[in-house]
One Martini backbone bead per residue (centre of mass of N, CA, C, O) as a GRO file, in nm:
protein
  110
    1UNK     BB    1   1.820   1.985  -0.465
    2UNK     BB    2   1.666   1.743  -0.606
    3UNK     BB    3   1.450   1.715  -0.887
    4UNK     BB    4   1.160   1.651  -0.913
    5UNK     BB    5   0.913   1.403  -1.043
    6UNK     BB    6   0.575   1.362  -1.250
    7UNK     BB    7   0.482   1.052  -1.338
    8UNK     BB    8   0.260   0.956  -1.648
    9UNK     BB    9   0.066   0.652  -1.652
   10UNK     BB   10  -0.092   0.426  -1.848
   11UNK     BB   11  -0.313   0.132  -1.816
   12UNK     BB   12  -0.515  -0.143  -1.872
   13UNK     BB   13  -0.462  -0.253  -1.609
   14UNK     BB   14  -0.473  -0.297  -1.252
   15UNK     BB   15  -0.249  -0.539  -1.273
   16UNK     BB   16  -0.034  -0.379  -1.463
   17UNK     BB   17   0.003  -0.149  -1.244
   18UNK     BB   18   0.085  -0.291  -0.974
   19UNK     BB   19   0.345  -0.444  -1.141
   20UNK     BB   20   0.479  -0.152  -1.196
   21UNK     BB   21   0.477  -0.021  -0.943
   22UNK     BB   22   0.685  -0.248  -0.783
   23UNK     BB   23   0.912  -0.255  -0.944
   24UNK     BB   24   0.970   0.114  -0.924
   25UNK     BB   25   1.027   0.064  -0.650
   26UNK     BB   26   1.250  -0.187  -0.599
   27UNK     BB   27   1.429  -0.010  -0.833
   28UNK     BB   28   1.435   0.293  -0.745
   29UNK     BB   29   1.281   0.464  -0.954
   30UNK     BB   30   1.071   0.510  -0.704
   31UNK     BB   31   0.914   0.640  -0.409
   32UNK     BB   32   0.600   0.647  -0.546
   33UNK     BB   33   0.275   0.495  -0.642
   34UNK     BB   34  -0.012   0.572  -0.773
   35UNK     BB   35  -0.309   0.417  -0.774
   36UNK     BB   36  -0.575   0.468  -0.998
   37UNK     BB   37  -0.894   0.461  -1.079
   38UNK     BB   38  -1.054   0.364  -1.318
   39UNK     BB   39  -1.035   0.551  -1.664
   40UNK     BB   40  -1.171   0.710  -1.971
   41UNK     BB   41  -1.029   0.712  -2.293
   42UNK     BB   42  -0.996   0.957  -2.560
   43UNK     BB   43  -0.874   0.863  -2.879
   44UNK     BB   44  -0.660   0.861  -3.114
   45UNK     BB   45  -0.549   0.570  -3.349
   46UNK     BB   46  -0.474   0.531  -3.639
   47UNK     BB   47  -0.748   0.727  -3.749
   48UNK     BB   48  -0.902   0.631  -3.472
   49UNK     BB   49  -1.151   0.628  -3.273
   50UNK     BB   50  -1.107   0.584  -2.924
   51UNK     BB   51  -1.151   0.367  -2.652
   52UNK     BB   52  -1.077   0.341  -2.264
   53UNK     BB   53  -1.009   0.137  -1.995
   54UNK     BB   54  -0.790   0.277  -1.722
   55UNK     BB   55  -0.458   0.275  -1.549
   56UNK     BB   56  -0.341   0.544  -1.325
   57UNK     BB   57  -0.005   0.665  -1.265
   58UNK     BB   58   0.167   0.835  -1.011
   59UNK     BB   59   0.514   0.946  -1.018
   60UNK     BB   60   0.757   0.934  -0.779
   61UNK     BB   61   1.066   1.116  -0.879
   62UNK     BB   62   1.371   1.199  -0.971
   63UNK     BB   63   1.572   1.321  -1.272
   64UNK     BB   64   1.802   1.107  -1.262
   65UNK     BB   65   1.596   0.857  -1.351
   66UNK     BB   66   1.431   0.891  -1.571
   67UNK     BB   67   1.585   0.740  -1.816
   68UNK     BB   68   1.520   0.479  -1.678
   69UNK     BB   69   1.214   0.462  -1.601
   70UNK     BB   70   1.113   0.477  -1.943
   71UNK     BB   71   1.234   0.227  -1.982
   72UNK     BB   72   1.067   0.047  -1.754
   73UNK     BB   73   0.818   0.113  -1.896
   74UNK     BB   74   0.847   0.019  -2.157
   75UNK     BB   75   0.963  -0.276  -2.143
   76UNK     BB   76   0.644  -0.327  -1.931
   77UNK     BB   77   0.465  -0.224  -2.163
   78UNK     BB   78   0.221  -0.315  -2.382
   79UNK     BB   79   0.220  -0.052  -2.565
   80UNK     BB   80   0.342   0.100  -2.847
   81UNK     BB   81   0.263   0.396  -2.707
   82UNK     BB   82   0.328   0.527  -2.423
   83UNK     BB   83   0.250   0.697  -2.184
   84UNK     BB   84   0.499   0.970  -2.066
   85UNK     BB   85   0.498   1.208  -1.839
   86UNK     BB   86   0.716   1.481  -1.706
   87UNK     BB   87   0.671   1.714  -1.411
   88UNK     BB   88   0.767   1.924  -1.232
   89UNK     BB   89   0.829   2.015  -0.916
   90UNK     BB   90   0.828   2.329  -0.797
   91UNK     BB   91   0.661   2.242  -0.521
   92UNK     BB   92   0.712   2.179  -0.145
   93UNK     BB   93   0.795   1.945   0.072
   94UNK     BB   94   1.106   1.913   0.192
   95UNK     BB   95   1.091   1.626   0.290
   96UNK     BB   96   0.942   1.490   0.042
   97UNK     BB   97   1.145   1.552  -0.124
   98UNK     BB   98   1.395   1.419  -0.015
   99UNK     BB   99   1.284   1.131  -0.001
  100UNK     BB  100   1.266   1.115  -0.291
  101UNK     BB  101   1.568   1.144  -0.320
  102UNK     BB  102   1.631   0.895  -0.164
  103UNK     BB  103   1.394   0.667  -0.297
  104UNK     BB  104   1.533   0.696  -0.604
  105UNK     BB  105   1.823   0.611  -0.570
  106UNK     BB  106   2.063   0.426  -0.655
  107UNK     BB  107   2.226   0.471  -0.438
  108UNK     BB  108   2.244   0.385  -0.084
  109UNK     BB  109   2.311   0.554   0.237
  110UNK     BB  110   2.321   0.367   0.563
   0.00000   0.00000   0.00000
């Protein structure tokens, strides 16, 4: 069984949360994205305390996809360093789990 990852990510809003779901689920770096509502982050930046509110997303792919996946968050992300965290899924529905790798497979064999 191919590795599952969940990779976590913030947008600036909801608009390129959903553009950013859907470019990555089309081009099959990912079998699934959850658009979550949106939360308020506060972090340091340069020095600064900042706050945001921010469009976070839960990105189920294989791990065989995540550097191509991470290419794809940085090349479409406004931030100058976006959030990109992934977390290895250690169990699971064995059948969602396999679902996850073929719907983020490079190649589909139908």
């Amino acid at each position: 069984m191919t590795q599952a990852l969940l990779v976590l990510t913030n947008l600036p809003d909801a608009a390129s949360a959903e553009a950013l779901a859907h470019e990555l689920v089309r081009q099959r770096l990912a079998a699934c994205v959850n658009i979550l509502p949106a939360v308020k982050s506060v972090y340091r930046w340069q020095g600064a305390l900042e706050q945001a509110e921010e469009t976070p997303l839960l990105i189920k792919t294989g791990a065989a996809r995540y550097e191509a996946l991470q290419a794809a968050i940085r090349a479409a992300h406004p931030y100058e360093v976006p959030e990109i965290i992934a977390l290895p899924i250690a169990a699971g529905l064995p059948a969602y789990l396999d679902w996850i790798a073929r719907e983020s497979a490079a190649e589909v064999n139908t």
